[in-house]
C-alpha positions as CSV (number, residue, x, y, z in Angstrom):
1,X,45.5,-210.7,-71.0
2,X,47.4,-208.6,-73.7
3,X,44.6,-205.6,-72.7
4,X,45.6,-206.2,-69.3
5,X,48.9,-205.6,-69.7
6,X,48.3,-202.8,-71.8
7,X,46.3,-200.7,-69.2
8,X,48.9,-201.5,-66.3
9,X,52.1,-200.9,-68.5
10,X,52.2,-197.1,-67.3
11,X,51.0,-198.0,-63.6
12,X,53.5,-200.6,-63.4
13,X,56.3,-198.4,-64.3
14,X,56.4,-196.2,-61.3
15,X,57.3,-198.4,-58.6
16,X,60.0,-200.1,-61.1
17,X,61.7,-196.2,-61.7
18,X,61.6,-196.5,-58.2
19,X,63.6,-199.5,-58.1
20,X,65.9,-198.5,-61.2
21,X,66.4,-195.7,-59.1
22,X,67.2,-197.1,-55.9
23,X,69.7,-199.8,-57.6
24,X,70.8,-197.3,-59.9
25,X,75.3,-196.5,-59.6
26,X,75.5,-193.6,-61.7
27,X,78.8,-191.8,-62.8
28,X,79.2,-188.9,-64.5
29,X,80.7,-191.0,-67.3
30,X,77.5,-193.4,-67.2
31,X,75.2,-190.1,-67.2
32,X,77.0,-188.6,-70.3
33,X,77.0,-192.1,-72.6
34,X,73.9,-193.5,-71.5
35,X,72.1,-189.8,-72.0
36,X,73.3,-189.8,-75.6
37,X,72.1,-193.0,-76.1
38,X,68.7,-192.1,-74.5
39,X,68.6,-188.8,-77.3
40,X,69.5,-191.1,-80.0
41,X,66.2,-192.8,-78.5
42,X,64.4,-189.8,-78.6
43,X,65.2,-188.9,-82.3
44,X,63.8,-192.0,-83.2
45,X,60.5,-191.4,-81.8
46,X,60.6,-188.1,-82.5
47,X,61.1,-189.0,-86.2
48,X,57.9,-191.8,-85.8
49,X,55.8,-189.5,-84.0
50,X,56.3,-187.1,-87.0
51,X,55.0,-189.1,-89.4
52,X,52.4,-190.8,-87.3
53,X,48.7,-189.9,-88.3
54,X,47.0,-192.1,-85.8
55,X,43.4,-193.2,-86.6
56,X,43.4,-191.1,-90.4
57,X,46.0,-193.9,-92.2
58,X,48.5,-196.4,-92.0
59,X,51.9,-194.8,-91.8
60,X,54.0,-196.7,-94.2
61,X,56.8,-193.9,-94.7
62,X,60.3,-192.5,-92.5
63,X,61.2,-194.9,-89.9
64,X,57.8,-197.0,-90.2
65,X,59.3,-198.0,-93.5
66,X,62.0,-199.5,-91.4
67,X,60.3,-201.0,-88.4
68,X,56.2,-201.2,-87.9
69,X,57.2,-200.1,-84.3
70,X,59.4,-197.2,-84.2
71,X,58.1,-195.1,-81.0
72,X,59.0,-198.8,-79.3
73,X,61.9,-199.3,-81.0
74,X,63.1,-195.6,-79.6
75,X,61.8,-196.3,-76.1
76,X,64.1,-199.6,-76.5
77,X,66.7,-197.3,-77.5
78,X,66.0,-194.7,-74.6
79,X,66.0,-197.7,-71.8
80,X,69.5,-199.0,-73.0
81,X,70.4,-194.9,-72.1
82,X,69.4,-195.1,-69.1
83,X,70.7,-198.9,-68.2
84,X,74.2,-197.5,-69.5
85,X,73.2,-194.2,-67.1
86,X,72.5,-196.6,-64.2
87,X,75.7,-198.1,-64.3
88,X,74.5,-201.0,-62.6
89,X,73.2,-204.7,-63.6
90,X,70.6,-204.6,-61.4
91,X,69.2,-201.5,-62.6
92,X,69.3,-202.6,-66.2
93,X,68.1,-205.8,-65.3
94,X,64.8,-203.7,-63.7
95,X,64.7,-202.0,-67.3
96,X,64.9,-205.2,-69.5
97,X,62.7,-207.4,-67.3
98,X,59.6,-204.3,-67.7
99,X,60.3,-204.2,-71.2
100,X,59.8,-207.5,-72.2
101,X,56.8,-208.0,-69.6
102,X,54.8,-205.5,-71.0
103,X,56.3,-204.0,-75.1
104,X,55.5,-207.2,-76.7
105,X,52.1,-207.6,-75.6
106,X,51.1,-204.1,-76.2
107,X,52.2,-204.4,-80.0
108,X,50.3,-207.6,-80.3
109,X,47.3,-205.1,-79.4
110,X,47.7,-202.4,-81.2
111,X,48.4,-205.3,-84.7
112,X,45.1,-206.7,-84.1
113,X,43.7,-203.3,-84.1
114,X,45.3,-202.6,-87.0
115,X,45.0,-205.2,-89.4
116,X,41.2,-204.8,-88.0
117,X,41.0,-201.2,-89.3
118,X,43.4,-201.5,-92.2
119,X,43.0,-205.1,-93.4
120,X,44.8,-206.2,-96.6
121,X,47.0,-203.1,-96.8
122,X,47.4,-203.8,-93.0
123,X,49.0,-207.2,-93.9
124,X,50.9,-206.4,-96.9
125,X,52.6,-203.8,-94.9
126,X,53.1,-206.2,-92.4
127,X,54.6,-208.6,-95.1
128,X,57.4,-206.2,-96.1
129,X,58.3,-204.5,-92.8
130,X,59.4,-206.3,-89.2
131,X,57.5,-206.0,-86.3
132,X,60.2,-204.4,-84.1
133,X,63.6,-204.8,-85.1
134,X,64.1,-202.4,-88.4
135,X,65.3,-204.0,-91.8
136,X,66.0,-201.4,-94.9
137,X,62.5,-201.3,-96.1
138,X,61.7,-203.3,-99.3
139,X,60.0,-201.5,-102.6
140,X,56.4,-201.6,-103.0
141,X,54.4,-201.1,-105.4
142,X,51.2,-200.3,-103.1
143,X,51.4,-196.6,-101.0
144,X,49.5,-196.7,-98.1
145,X,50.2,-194.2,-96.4
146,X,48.8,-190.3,-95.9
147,X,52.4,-189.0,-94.8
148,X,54.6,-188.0,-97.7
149,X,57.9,-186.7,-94.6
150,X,58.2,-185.5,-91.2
151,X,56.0,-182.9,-90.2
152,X,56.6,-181.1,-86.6
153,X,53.0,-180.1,-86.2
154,X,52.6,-183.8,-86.5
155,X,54.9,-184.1,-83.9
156,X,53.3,-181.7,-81.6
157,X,49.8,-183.4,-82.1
158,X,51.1,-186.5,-80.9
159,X,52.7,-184.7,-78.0
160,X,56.0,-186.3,-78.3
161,X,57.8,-183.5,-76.7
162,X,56.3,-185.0,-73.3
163,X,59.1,-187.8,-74.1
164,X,61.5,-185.5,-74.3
165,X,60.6,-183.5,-71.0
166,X,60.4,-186.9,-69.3
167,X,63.9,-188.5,-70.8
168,X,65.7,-185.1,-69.3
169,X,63.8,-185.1,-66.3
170,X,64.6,-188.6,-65.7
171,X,68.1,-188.0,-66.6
172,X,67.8,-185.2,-63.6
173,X,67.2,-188.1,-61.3
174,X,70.0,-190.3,-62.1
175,X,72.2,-186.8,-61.9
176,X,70.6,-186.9,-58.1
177,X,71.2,-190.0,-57.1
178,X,74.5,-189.9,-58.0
179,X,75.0,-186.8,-56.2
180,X,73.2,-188.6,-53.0
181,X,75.3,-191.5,-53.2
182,X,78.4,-189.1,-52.8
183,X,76.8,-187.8,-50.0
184,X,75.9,-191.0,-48.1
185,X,72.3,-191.8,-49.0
């Protein structure tokens, strides 16, 4: 099942924008608070995704010391934006109900891969850090990690600026159908 949910995640999320969309009440007011919330969103996984070195090590350091999840914990961050953008319960209520059908079951998936490519340091990682919501790391004396800070070419690599061009372009939307609300649609 959790593979299952993995593959449909994206393919599932189109028709629910839709909806979002549809039940969405945006403001200006809504817009401008729940975009800034959405960036704070973005810097998180900006910051992961600079540090990430998928498949070549465990990324221990920057906001993986905090959280094994960080690009969720930012996408977390960037749906509360755009619930607060929505300015509607409904809306946010499309946003919560996706994230908790599909987020905790993909990082189920992507721990067993883990701890299947990584093994102890895998777990001893796991033993010091939380799965989602972050904690000041804890010292170690073990480093497992290739990443010694951020690096943008990192960033690049991991083609995080896509989340970027898709948190303003969905923040275009929101803009719109507030501005087709105001004209009777």
């Amino acid at each position: 099942m959790p593979r299952f949910v993995t593959r449909w995640r994206v393919r599932a999320g189109y028709p629910l924008a839709i909806l979002y969309w549809w039940l969405a009440r945006p403001s200006y007011r809504s817009i401008l608070i729940g975009a800034v919330i959405a960036i704070i969103g973005l810097a998180v996984r900006a910051s992961a995704a600079g540090h990430l070195r998928k498949i070549q090590a465990l990324t221990t350091t920057g906001p993986y010391a905090w959280t094994r999840n960080p690009l969720y914990l930012g996408s977390a961050i960037m749906a509360a934006g755009f619930a607060v953008a929505g300015n509607s319960w409904w809306s946010a209520l499309v946003l919560i109900v996706y994230f908790c059908a599909f987020y905790p079951a993909v990082m189920r998936n992507e721990e067993s891969e883990l701890r299947e490519r990584y093994g102890d340091a895998f777990t001893a990682y796991a033993s010091r850090v939380p799965l989602f919501f972050p904690l000041p790391p804890r010292r170690s004396s073990e480093h497992t990690s290739a990443s010694s800070g951020f690096s943008f070419a990192q960033y690049r690599r991991n083609r995080e600026y896509q989340a970027a061009l898709g948190v303003f372009g969905a923040l275009f939307l929101v803009w719109l159908r507030m501005k087709l609300r105001w004209w009777g649609y």
